[in-house]
Backbone as JSON Lines, residues from 0, in Angstrom:
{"i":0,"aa":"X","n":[-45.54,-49.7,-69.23],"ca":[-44.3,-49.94,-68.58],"c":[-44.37,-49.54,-67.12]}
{"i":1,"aa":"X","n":[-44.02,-50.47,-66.48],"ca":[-43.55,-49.9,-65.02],"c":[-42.86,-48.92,-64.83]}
{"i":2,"aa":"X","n":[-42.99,-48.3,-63.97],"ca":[-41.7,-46.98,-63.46],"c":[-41.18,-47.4,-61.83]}
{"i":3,"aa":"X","n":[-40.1,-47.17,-62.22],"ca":[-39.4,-48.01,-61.09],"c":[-38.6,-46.26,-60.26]}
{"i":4,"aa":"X","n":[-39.38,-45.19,-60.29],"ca":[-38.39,-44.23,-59.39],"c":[-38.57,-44.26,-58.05]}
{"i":5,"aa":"X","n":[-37.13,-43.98,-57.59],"ca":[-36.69,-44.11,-56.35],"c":[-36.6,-42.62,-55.16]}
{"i":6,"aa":"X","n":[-37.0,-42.54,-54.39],"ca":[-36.68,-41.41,-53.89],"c":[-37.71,-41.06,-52.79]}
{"i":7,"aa":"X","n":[-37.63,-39.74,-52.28],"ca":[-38.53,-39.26,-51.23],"c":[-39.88,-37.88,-52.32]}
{"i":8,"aa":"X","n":[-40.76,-37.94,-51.37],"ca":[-41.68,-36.79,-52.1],"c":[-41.31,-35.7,-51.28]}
{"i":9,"aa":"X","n":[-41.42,-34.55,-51.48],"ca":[-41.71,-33.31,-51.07],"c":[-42.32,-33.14,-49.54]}
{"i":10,"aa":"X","n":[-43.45,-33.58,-50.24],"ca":[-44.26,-33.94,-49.07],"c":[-43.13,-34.74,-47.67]}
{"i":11,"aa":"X","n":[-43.11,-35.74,-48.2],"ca":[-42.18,-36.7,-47.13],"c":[-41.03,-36.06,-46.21]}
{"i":12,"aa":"X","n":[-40.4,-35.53,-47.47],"ca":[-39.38,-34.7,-46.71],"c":[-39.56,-33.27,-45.67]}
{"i":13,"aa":"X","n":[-41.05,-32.64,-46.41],"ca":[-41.22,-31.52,-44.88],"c":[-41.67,-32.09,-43.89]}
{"i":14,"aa":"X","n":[-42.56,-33.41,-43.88],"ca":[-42.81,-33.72,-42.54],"c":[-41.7,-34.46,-41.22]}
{"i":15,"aa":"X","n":[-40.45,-34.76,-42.41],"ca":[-39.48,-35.63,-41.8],"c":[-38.89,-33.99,-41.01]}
{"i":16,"aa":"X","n":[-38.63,-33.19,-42.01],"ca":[-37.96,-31.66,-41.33],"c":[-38.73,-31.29,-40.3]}
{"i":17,"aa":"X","n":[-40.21,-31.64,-40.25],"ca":[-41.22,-30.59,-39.43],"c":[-40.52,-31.64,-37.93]}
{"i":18,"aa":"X","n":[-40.67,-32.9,-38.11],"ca":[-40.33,-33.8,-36.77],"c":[-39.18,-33.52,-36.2]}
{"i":19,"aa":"X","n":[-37.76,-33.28,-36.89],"ca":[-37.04,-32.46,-36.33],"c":[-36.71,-31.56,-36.01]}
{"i":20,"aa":"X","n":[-37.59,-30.75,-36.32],"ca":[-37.82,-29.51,-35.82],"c":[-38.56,-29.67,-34.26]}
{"i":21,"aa":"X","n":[-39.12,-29.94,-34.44],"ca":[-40.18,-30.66,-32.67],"c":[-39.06,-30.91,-31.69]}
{"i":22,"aa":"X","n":[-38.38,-31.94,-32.39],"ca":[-37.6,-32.55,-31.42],"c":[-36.44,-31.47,-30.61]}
{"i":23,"aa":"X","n":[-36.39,-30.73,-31.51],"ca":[-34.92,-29.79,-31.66],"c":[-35.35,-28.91,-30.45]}
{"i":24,"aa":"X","n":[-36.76,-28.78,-30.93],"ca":[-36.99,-27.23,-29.76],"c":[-37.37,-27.65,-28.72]}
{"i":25,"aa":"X","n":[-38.04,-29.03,-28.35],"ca":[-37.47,-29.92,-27.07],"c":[-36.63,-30.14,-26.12]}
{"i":26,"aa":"X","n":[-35.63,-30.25,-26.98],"ca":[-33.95,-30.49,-26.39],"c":[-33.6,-28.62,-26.37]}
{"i":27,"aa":"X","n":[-33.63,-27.82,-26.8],"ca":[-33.32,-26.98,-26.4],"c":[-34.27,-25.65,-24.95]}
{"i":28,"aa":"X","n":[-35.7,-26.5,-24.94],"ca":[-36.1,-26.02,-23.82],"c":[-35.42,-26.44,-22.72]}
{"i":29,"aa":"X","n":[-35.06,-27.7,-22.82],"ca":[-35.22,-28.67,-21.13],"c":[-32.81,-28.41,-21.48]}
{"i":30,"aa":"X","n":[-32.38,-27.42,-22.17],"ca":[-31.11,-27.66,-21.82],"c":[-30.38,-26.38,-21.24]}
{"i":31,"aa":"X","n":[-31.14,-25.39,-20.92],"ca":[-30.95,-24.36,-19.85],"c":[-30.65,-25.26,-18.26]}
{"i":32,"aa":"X","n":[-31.57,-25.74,-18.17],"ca":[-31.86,-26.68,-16.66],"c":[-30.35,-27.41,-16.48]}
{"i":33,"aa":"X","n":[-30.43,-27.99,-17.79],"ca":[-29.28,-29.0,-17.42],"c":[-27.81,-28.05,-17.69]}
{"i":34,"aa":"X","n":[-27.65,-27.17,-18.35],"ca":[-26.61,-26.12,-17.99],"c":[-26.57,-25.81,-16.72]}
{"i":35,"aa":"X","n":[-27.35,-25.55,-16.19],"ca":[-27.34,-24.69,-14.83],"c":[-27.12,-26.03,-14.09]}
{"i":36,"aa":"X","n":[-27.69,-26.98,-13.85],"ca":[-27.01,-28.04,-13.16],"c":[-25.94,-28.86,-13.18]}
{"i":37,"aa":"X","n":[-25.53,-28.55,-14.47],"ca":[-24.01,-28.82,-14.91],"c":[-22.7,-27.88,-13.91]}
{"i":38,"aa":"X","n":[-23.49,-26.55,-14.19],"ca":[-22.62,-25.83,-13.46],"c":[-22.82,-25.59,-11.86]}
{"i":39,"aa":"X","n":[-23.64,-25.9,-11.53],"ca":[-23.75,-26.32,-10.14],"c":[-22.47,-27.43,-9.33]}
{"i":40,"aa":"X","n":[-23.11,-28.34,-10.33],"ca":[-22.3,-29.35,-9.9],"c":[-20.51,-29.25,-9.59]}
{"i":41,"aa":"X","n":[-20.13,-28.46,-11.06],"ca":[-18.92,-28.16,-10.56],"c":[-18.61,-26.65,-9.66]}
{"i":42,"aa":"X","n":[-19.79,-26.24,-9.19],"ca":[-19.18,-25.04,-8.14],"c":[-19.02,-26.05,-6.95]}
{"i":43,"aa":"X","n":[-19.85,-27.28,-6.98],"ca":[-19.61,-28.02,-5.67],"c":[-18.65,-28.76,-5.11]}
{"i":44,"aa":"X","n":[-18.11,-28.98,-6.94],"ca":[-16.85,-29.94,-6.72],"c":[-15.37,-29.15,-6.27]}
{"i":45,"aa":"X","n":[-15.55,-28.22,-7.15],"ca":[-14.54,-26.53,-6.92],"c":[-15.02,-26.53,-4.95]}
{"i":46,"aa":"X","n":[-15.85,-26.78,-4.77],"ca":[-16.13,-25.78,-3.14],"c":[-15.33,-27.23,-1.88]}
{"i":47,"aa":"X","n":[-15.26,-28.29,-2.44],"ca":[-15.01,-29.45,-1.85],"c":[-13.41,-29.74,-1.98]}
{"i":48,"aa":"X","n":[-12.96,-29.31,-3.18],"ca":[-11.56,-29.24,-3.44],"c":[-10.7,-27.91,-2.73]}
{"i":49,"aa":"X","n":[-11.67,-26.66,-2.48],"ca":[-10.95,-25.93,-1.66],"c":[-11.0,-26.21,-0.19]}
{"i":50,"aa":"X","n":[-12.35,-26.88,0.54],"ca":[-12.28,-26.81,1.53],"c":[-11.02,-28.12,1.96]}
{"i":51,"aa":"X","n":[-10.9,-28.99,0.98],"ca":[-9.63,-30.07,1.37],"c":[-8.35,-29.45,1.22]}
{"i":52,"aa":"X","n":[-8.09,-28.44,0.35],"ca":[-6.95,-27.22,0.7],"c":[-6.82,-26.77,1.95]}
{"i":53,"aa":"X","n":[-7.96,-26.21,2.35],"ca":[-8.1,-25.13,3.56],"c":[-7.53,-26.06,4.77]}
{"i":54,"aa":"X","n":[-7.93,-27.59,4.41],"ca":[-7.29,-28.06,5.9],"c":[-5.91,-28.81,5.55]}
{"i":55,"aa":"X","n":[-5.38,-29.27,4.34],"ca":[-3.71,-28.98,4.35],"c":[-3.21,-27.6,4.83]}
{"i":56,"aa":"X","n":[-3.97,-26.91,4.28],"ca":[-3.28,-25.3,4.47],"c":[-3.29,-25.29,6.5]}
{"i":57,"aa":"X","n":[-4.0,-25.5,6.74],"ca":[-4.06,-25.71,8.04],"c":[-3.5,-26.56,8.85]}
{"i":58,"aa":"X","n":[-3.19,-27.45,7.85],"ca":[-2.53,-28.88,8.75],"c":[-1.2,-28.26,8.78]}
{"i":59,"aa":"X","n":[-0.29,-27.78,7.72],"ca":[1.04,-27.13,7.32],"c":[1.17,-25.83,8.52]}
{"i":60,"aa":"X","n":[0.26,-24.9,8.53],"ca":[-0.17,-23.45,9.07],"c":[0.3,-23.25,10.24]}
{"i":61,"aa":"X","n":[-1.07,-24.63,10.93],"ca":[-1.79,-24.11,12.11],"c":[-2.62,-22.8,12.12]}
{"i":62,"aa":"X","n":[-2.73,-22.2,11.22],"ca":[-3.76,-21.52,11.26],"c":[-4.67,-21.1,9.56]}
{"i":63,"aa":"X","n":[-5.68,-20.51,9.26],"ca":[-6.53,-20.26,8.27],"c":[-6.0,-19.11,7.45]}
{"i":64,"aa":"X","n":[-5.67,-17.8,8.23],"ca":[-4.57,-16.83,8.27],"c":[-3.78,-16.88,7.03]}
{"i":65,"aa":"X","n":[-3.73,-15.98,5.93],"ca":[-3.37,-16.14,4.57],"c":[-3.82,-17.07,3.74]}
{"i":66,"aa":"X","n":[-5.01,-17.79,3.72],"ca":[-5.88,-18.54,3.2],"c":[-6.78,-17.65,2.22]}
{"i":67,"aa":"X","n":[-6.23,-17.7,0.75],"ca":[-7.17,-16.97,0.02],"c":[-6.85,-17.45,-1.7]}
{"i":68,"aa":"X","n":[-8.0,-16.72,-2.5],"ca":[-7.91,-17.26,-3.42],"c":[-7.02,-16.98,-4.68]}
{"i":69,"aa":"X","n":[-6.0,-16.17,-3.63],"ca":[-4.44,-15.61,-3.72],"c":[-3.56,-16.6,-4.42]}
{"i":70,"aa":"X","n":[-3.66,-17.95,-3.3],"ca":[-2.84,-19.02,-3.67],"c":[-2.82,-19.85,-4.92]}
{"i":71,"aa":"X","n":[-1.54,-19.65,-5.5],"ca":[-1.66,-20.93,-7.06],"c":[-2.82,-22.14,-6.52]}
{"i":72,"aa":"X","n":[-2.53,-22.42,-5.23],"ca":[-2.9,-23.98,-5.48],"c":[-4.91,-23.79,-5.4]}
{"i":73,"aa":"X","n":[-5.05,-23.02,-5.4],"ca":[-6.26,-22.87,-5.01],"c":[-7.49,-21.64,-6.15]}
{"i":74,"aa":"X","n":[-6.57,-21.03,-6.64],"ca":[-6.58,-19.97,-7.9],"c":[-7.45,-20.03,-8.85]}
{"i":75,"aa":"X","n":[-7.15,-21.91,-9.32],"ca":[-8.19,-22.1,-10.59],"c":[-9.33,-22.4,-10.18]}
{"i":76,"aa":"X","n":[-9.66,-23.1,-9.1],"ca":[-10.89,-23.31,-8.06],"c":[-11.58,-22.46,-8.13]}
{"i":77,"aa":"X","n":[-11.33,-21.22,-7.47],"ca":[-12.03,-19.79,-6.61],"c":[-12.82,-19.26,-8.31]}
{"i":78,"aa":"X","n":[-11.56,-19.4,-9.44],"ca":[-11.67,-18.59,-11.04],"c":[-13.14,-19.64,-11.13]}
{"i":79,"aa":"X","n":[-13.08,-20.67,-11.65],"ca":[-14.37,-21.58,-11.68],"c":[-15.45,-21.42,-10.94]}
{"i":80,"aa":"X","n":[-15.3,-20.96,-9.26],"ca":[-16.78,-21.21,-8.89],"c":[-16.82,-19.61,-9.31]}
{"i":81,"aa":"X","n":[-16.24,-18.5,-9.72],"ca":[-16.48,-17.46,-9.67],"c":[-17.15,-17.02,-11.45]}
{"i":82,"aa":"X","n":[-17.2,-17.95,-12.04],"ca":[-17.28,-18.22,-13.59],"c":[-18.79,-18.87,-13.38]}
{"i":83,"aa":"X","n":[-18.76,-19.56,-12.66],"ca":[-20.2,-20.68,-12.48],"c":[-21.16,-20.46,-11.93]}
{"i":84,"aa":"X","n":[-20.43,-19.79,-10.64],"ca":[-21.67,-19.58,-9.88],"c":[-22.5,-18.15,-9.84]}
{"i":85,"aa":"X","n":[-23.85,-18.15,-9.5],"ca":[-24.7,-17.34,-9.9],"c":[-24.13,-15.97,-9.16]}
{"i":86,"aa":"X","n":[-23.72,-16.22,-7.98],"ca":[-23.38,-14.93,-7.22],"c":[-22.43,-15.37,-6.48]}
{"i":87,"aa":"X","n":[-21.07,-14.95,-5.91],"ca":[-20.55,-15.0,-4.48],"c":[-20.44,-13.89,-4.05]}
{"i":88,"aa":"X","n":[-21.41,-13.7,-2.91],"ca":[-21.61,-12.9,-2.19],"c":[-20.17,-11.77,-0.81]}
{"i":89,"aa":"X","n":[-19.16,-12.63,-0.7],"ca":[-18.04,-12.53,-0.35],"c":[-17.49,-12.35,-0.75]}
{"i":90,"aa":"X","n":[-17.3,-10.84,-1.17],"ca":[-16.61,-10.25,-2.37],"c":[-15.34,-9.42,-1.74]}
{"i":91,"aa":"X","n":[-14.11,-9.28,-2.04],"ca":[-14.03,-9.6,-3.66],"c":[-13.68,-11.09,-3.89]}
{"i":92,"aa":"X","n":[-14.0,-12.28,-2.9],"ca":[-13.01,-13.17,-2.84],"c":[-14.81,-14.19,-2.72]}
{"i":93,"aa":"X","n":[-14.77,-15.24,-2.42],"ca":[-15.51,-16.46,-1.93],"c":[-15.58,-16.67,-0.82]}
{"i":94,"aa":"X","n":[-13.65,-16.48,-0.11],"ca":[-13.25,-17.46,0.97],"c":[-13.27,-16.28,1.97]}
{"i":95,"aa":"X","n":[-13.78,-16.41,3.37],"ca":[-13.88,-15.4,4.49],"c":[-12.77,-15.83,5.42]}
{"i":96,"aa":"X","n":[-11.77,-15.39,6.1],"ca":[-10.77,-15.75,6.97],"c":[-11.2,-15.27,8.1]}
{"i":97,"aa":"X","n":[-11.27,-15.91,9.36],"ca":[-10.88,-14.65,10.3],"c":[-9.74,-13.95,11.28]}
{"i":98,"aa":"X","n":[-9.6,-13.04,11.62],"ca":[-8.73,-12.34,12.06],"c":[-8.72,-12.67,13.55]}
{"i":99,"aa":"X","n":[-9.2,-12.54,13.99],"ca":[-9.4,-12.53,15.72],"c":[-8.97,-14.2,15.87]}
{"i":100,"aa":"X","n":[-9.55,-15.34,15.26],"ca":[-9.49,-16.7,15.71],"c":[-8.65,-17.29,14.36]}
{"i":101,"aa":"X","n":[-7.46,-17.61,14.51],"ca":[-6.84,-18.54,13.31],"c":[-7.8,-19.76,12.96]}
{"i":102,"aa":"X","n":[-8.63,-19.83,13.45],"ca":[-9.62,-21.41,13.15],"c":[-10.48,-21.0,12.46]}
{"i":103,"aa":"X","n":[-10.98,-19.44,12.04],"ca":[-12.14,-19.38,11.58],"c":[-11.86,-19.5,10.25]}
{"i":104,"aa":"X","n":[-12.7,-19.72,9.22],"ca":[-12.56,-20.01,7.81],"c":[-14.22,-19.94,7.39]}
{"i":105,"aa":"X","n":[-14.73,-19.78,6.23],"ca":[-15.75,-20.09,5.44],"c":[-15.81,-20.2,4.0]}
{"i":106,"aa":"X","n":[-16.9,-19.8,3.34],"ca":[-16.78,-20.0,1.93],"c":[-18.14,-20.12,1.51]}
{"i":107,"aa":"X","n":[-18.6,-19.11,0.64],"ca":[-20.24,-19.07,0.15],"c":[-20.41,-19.1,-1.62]}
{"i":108,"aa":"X","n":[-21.1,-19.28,-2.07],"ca":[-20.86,-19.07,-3.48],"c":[-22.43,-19.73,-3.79]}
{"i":109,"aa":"X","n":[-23.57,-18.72,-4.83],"ca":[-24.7,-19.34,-5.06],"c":[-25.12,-20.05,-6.17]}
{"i":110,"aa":"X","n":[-25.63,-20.73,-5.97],"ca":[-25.99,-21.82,-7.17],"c":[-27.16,-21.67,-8.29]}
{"i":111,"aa":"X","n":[-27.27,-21.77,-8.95],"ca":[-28.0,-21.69,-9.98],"c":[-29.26,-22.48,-10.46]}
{"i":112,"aa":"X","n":[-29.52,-23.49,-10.16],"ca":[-30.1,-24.33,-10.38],"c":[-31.72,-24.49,-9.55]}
{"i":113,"aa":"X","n":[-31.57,-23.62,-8.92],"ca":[-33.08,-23.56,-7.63],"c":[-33.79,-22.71,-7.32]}
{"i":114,"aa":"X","n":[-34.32,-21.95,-8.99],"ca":[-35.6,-21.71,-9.55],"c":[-35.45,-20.61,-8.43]}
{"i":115,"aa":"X","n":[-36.46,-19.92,-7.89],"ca":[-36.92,-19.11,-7.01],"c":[-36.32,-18.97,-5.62]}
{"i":116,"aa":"X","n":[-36.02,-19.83,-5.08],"ca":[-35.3,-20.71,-3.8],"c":[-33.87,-20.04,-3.91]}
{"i":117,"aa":"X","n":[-33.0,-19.06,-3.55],"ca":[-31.6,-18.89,-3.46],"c":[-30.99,-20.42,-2.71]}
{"i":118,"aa":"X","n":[-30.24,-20.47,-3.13],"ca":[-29.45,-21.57,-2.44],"c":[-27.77,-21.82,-2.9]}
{"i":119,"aa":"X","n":[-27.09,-21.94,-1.48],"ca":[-25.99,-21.51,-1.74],"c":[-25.05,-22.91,-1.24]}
{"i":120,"aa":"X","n":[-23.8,-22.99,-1.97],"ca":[-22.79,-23.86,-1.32],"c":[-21.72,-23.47,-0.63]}
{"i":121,"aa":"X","n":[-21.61,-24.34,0.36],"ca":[-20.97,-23.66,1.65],"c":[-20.06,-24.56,2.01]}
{"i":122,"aa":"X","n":[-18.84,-24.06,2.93],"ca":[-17.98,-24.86,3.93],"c":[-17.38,-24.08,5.15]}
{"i":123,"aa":"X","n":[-16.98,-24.67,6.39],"ca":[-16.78,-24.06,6.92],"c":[-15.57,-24.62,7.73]}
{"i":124,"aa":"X","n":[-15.0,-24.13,8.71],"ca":[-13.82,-24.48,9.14],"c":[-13.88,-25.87,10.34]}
{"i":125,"aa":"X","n":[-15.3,-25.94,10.79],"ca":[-15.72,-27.28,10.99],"c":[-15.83,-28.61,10.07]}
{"i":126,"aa":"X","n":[-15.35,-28.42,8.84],"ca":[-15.22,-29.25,8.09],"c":[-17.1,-29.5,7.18]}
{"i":127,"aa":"X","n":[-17.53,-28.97,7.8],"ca":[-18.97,-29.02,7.36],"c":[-19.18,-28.27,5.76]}
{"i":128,"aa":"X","n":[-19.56,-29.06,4.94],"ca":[-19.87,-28.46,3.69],"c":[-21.29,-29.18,2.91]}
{"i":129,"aa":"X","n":[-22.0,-28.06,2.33],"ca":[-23.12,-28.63,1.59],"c":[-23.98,-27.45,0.7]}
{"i":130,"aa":"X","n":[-25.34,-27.41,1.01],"ca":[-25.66,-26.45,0.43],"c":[-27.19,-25.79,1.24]}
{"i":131,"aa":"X","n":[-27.16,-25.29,1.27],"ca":[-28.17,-24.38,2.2],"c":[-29.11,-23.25,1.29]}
{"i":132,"aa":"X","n":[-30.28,-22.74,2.35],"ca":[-30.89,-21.61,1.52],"c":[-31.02,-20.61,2.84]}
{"i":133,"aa":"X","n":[-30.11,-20.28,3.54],"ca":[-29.56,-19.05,4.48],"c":[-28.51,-18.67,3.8]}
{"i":134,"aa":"X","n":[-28.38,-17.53,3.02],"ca":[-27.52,-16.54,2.69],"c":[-26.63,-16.13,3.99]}
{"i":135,"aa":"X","n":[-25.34,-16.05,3.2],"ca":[-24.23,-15.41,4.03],"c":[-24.53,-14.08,4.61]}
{"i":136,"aa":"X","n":[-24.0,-13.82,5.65],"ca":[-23.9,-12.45,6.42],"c":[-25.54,-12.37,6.62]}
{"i":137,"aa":"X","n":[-26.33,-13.49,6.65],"ca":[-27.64,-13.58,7.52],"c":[-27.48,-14.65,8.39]}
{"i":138,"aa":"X","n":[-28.41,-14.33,9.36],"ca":[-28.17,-14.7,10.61],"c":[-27.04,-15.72,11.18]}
{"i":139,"aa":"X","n":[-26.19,-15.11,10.86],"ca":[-24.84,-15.18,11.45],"c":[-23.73,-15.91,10.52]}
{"i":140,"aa":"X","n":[-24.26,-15.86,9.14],"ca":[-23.24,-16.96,8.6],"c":[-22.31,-16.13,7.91]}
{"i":141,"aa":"X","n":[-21.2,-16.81,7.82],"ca":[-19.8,-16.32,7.66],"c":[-19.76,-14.75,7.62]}
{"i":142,"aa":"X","n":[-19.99,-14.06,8.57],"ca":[-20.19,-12.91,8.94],"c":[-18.6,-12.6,9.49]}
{"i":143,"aa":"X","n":[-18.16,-11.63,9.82],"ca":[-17.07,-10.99,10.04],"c":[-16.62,-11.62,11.69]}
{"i":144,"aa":"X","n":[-17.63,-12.05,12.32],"ca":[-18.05,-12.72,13.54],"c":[-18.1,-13.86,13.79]}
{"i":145,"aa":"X","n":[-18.66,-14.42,12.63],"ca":[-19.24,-16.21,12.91],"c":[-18.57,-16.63,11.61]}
{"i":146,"aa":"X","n":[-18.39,-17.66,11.4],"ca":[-17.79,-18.29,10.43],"c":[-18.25,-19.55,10.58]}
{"i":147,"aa":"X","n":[-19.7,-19.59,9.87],"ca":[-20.67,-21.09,10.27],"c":[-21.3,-20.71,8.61]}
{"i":148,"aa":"X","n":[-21.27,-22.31,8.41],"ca":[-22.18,-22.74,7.22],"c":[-23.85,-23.21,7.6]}
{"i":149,"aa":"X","n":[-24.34,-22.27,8.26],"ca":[-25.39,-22.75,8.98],"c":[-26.54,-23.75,7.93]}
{"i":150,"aa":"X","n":[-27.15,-24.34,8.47],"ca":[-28.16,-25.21,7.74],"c":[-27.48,-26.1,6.36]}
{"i":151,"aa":"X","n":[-26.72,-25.84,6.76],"ca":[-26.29,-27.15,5.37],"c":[-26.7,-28.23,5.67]}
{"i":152,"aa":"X","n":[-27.0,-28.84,4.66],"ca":[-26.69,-30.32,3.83],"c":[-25.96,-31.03,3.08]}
{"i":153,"aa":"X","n":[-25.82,-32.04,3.55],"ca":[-24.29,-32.72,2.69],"c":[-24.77,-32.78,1.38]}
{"i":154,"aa":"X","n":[-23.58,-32.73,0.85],"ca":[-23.92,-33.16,-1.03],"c":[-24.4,-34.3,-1.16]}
């Protein structure tokens, strides 16, 4: 008589488990990277949405002057890049005001995503925003003095 059974062997089935297993620990090497560039991305989008605040706030103002991450409208922004990003160095806040010049403004916050390389996203009261690898309060950036996003690059 024929035997007509249906099914998988033993065998069959650990090698089908062993392949997903491969695959699994694949996708979980290469998904650190893409976390961290996930969250990059939105410290950049957070850093682009405040600096378009900073110049209503300014357009309303005339000056930068009570510009902080004080404000409702700006609150959940500052909470996010401060959740995301690897460091902001402009503590206790992100956003640098200055005192002496109502025009001055900045904003530093570091990113995650660039391995060995610090690299940070920036804006400044020139409207200039991007991301750079000159750390704040070095050579001259958003320092208590200067309020420059030096060396940026646009997004």
């Amino acid at each position: 008589m024929i035997s007509n059974k249906r099914g998988f062997t033993l065998i069959e089935l650990l090698v089908v488990i062993a392949i997903i297993g491969i695959l699994a620990s694949i996708v979980l090497v290469s998904f650190p990277s893409a976390n961290n560039k996930a969250k990059d991305a939105r410290v950049l989008a957070a850093m682009n949405q405040i600096r378009d605040q900073a110049a209503a706030y300014y357009t309303d103002n005339s000056t930068y002057a009570g510009f902080s991450c004080t404000l409702a409208a700006i609150k959940p922004l500052c909470d996010d890049i401060k959740a995301k990003a690897k460091s902001y160095p402009i503590a206790p806040d992100i956003i640098r005001v200055g005192t002496t010049n109502s025009t001055d403004v900045c904003a530093y916050a570091e990113l995650n995503a660039y391995g060995s390389t610090a690299t940070w996203a920036c804006f400044d009261g020139t409207g200039l925003i991007g991301k750079t690898t000159i750390a704040p309060s070095r050579a001259g950036n958003c320092t208590a003095t200067t309020y420059v996003c030096a060396g940026a690059a646009g997004m």
